[in-house]
N, C-alpha and C positions, 0 to 999 in steps of 0.2 A: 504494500500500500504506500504506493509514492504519492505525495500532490505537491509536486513540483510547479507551479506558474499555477495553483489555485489558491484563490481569496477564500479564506470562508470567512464565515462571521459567525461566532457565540456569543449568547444571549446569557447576561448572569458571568461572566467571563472572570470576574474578579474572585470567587472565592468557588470553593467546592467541585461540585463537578465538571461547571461551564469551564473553569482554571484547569481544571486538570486535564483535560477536553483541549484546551489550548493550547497547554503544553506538548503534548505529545502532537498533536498532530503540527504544531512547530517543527516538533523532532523530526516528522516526515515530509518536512520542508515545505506546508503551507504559510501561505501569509494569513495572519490570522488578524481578523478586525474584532475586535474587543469590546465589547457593549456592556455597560457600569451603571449603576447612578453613582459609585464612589470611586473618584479621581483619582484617591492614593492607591487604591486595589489596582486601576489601572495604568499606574502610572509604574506599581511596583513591576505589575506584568510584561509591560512595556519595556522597563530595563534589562529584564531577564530574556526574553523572547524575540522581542523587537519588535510589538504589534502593533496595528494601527490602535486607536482610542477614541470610543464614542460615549462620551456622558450623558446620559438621560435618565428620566426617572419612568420605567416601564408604563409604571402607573398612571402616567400621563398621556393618555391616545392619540392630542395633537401634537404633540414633542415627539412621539415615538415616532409617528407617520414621516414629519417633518424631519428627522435624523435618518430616516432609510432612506427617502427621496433626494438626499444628498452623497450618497455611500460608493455611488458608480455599479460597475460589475461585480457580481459577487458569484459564483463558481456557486459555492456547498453553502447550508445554514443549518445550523443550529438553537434549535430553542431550550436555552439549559434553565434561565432564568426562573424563581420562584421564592414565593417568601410561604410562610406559613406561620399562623395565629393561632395558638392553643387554647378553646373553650369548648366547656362541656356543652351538647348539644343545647339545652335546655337555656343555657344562658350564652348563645353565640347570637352579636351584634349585627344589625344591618352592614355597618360602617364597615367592621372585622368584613363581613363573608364578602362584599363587594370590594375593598380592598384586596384579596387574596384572588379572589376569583380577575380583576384587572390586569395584574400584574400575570397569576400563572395562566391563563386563559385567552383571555382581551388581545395584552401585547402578543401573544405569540399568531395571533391570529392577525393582527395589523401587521407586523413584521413578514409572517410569509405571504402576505397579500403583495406586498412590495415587492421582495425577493421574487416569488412568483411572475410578476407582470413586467418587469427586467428581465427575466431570463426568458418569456414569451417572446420580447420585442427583442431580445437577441436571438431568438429560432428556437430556442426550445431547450431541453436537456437540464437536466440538475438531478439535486440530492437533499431533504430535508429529514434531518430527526429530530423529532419532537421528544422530548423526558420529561413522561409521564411519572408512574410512582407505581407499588401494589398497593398504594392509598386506593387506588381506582375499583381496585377489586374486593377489600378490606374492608368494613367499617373501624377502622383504630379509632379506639375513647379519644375523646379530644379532639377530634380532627376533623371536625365536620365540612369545616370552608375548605380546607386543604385537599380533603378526600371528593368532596363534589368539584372541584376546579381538576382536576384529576380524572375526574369522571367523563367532566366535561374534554378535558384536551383529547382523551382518547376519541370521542366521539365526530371529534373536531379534525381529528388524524385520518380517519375512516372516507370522509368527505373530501377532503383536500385529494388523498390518496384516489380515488375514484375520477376527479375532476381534473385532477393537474396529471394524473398520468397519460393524456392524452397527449402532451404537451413534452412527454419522455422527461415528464419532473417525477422521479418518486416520492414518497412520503411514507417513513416509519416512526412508530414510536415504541418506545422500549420503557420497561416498568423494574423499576430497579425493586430491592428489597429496602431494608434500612441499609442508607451508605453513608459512611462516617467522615462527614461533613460538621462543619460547626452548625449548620440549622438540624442536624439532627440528633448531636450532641444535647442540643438544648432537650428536644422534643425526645429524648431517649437516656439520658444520663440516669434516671431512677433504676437499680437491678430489678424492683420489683414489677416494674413494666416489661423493661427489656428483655429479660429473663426465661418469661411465657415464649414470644417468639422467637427468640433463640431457641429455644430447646426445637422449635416447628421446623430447623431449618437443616438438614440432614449432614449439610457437611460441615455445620457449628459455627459458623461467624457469620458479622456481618458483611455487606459489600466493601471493598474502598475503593476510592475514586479512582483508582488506575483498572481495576473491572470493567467499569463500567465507558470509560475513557475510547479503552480498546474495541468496543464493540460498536461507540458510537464512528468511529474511522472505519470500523467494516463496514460500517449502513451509510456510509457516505463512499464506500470507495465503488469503480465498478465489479470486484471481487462480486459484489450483491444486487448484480443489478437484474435477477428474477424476483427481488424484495419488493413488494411494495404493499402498505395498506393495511401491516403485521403491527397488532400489539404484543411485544416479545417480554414476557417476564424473567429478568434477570436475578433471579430468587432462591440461587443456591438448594432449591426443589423445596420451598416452601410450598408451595401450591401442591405435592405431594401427599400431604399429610392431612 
């Protein structure tokens, strides 16, 4: 998997998996455009990699639109971006679930709109993976906005996948297990949560971002290009059990 003379662009670039996502496929010599709302995340990135750098705050649809339609050509995309807000169902906020749902949902869906209609009006052809979660398949306590914006991207992946592979755009999305991130850190640091699914998980840990890294450069490379329209859980065979 060479992408030698390709741009991609990751969403969420700064920390976690979008970062780790960047990284490597650096390593396999893309130029990689970097998408933040936090400057130092990509500005750290920047120095390490040599990426391009787009600050924006996801959550903002006209800022987002406005920041693609200046990007140029863009080869591959990546929608890594996401936040998540821990309440229990019974007491989850309008503000919380349309926040979450914006950022994991909203922007990735204004972002490969753009991406999309660039690579029409350049003739066609590309590669988008969406990362999704097994939030989507889960109900996990607490995570209602998280798990329905999850629910929703998969459903969101399905359509695109149908519509843009006309256009020789594929679209996959991949559903990680817990992968050890600082947002998941947060949302998993208690044993007495974590615990339960770990044990569900056959070969006993959880994901780490270089997992789950690797598999998003296969579903961008042409190695995979009978893929399209697959929600793939990367789940160490949780769903097994």
């Amino acid at each position: 998997m060479d992408f030698t003379g390709k741009r991609v662009l990751v969403t969420g670039a700064g920390k976690g998996i979008g970062r780790g996502t960047a990284q490597l496929l650096a390593q396999k010599n893309a130029q990689i455009v970097a998408m933040s709302r936090t400057a130092s995340d990509l500005q750290t990135l920047a120095d390490e990699i040599g990426s391009e750098s787009i600050c924006v705050d996801l959550a903002d649809a006209r800022a987002t639109r406005d920041a693609m339609q200046s990007l140029g050509t863009i080869d591959y995309l990546v929608n890594c971006a996401g936040i998540n807000i821990l309440q229990p169902f019974l007491e989850v906020t309008e503000e919380a679930f349309d926040l979450v749902h914006s950022v994991n949902t909203r922007s990735a869906m204004i972002v490969s709109q753009e991406y999309a209609r660039s690579r029409i009006a350049a003739g066609g052809s590309g590669a988008i993976v969406n990362v999704s979660s097994m939030s989507s398949l889960v109900g996990f306590e607490d995570h209602a906005s998280y798990c329905a914006s999850k629910g929703a991207m998969d459903a969101l992946s399905r359509v695109m996948a149908n519509e843009l592979g006309k256009h020789d755009i594929r679209v996959n999305c991949i559903n990680p297990i817990v992968t050890m991130t600082e947002l998941a850190a947060e949302a998993w640091s208690d044993p007495q949560k974590s615990e339960p699914i770990m044990r569900r998980i056959p070969i006993g840990r959880f994901a780490q971002v270089s997992d789950i890294a690797e598999i998003i450069a296969f579903l961008l490379s042409d190695s995979s290009a009978m893929m399209n329209g697959l929600a793939i859980p990367i789940d160490g065979g949780f769903l097994t059990r």
